[in-house]
N, C-alpha and C positions, 0 to 999 in steps of 0.2 A: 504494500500500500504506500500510497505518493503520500510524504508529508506535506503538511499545509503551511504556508507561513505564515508566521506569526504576526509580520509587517506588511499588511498589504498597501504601502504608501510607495508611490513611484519616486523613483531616486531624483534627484534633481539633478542635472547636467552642473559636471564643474565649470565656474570662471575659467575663462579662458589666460593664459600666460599671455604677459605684455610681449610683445616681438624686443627681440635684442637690439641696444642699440646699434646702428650700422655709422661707422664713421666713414668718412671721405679722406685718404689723403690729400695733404697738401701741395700745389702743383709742383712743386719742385722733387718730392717723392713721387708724384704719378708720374712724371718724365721719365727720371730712374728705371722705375717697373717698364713703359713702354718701351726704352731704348733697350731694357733686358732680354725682356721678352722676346721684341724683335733679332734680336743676335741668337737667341735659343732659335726662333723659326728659321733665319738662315741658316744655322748652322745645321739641323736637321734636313733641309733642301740640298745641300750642299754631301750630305754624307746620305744619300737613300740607301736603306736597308738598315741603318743604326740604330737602335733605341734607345741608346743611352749614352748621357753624355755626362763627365765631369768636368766642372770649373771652377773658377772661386767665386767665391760672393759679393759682391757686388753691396757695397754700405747702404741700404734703403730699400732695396729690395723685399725684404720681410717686415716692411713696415707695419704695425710698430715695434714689433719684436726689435730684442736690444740685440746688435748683431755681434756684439766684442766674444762671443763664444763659437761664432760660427770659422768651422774651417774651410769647408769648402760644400757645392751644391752638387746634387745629384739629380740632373734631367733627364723623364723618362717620357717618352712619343708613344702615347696612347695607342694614337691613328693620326694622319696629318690633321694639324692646325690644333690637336689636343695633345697639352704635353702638362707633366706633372714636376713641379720644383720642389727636392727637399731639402731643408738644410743639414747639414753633420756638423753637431757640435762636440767640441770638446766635455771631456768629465772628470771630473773631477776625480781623480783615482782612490784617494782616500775615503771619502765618503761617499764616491756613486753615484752621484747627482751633477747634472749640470750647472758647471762654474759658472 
């Protein structure tokens, strides 16, 4: 036998989450990223068949992340015109964590 509940009162729908603030860089950082970017997509055109590429990083780029721990980025080409930037940071060997 099916039990019955005890609260037959309909749930109410949660509040919804405010949206995250979305910031803008500032033009001298959006330059940065487009002039990046664009040398990522050449250099991708330039090597067909590659998917990955190493370089260094570029100060602004990961704005606003603080770049003094980055050593170098890892590009990776999806599919043409989509490509994935990660940075490699340094750690901190003693305690494990990023310096």
């Amino acid at each position: 036998m099916a039990r019955k509940s005890k609260n037959n009162k309909k749930r109410e729908p949660k509040p919804a989450k405010p949206a995250p603030e979305v910031r803008q860089a500032p033009p001298e950082i959006a330059a940065i990223i487009d002039a990046v970017m664009a040398d990522d997509r050449r250099w991708f055109e330039e090597h067909p068949g590659v998917a990955t590429r190493q370089r260094r990083a570029v100060v602004g780029e990961f704005w606003p992340m603080d770049m003094s721990n980055v050593l170098y980025v890892i590009v990776s080409q999806v599919q043409p015109g989509f490509r994935l930037r990660g940075p490699v940071v340094r750690l901190n060997a003693r305690a494990g964590r990023v310096q």
